[in-house]
Every structure is written in structure tokens, then in C-alpha cells.
C-alpha positions in Angstrom: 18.8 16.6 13.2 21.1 19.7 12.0 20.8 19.0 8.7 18.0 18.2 5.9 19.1 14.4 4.6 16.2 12.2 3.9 18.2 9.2 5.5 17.6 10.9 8.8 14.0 11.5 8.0 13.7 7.5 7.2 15.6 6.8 10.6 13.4 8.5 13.0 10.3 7.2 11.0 11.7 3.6 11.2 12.3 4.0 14.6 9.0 5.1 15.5 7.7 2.6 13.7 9.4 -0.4 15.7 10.0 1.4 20.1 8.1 2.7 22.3 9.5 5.8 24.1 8.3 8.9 25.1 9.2 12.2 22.9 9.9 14.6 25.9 12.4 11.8 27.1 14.2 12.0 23.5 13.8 15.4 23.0 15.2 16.0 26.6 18.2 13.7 25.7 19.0 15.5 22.6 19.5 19.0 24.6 21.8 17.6 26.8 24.1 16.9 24.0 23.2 19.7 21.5 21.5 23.2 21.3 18.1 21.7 20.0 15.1 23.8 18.9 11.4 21.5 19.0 9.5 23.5 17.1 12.6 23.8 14.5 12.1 19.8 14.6 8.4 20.1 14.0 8.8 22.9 10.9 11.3 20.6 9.4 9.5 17.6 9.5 6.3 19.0 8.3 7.6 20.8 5.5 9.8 17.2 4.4 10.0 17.0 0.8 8.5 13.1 0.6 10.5 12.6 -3.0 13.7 12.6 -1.0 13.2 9.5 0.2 13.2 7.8 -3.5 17.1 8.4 -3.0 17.4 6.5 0.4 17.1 2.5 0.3 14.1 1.3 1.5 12.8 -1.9 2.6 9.2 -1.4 1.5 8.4 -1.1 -2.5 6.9 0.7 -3.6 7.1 3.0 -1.6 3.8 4.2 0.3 4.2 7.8 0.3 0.8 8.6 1.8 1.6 6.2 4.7 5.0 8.3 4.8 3.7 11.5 4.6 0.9 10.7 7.4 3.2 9.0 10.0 5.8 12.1 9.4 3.1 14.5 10.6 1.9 11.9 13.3 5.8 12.4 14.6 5.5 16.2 14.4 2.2 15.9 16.4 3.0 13.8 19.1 6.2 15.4 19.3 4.3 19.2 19.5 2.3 18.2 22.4 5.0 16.4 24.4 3.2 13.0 24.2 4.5 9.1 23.5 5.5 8.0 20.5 2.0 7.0 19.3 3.6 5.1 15.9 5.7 2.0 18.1 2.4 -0.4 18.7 2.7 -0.3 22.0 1.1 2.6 23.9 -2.4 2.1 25.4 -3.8 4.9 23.3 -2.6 3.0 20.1 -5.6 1.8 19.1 -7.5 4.6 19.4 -5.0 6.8 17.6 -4.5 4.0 14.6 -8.7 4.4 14.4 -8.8 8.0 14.0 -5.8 7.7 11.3 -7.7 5.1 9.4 -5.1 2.3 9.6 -7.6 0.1 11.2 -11.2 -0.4 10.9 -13.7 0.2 13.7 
């Protein structure tokens, strides 16, 4: 991710949404092919400007920009402290993290 295009944005959010892999897998992947900065990942995706993605077709309408903006920042997170991809429904801590986001009820 060179380059601020909301399509990429929607890409990696889609496809956290749908596999289960591990970020410092990815991340290491990426640096074998390009110069690649984490936390230069992290700023960008944090700062995001969520209209953006009103440009990029979507499956979901309307769009649900608070679920957006909260599993962009989940991304940066797990990506900051090197852990799974907690947004794929897989990983054993998923339930737990869902909880504490508030997309399931206790």
C-alpha cells in the first residue's frame, strides 16, 4: 500500500473480514517484495478518510461507516502489536475480541 486509494483500503478490510492469517506473516511477505514501513501502514490507516469509500463499489448499502471506521482501527491494532488477524471469524480469541467491540452481546 504505496499509495492512498480507498479501493485498497476496501481490499484489505474485505479480506480481513473473510481469512484468517497472521499480520507478521503478511507484513513479513510484503518486505520481501517491497521496502515497507508498519507503522507507515498503521498512520495511514488510522488517519483513512472514511468518505473515500462512497467512491469505491460496495456490496453492503448503505454503507455502515461506523462498522468501517471500527474494523479499520481493529486492522491498525492488531497489526501494531504483531497479532492475528482478529476480524476473519476464526481465531480463538474471536469471541472475546467481538465482546469487547460490541458486535456481540454477552
Amino acid at each position: 500500500m504505496d499509495r492512498d486509494e480507498a479501493r485498497d483500503i476496501v481490499d484489505v478490510v474485505t479480506m480481513c473480514r473473510g481469512y484468517s492469517f497472521r499480520w507478521p506473516d503478511i507484513l513479513e511477505a510484503t518486505r520481501a517484495k517491497q521496502v515497507f514501513d508498519d507503522e507507515a501502514l498503521i498512520y495511514r490507516l488510522n488517519a483513512f478518510p472514511l468518505e473515500w469509500i462512497r467512491d469505491v463499489p460496495l456490496f453492503e448499502q448503505p454503507i455502515d461507516f461506523a462498522r468501517w471506521e471500527r474494523d479499520i482501527h481493529w486492522i491498525a491494532g492488531d497489526i501494531a502489536a504483531g497479532r492475528e488477524n482478529g476480524l476473519s471469524g476464526t481465531t480463538t480469541e474471536l469471541a472475546t475480541t467481538k465482546q469487547k467491540r460490541g458486535d456481540i452481546a454477552d
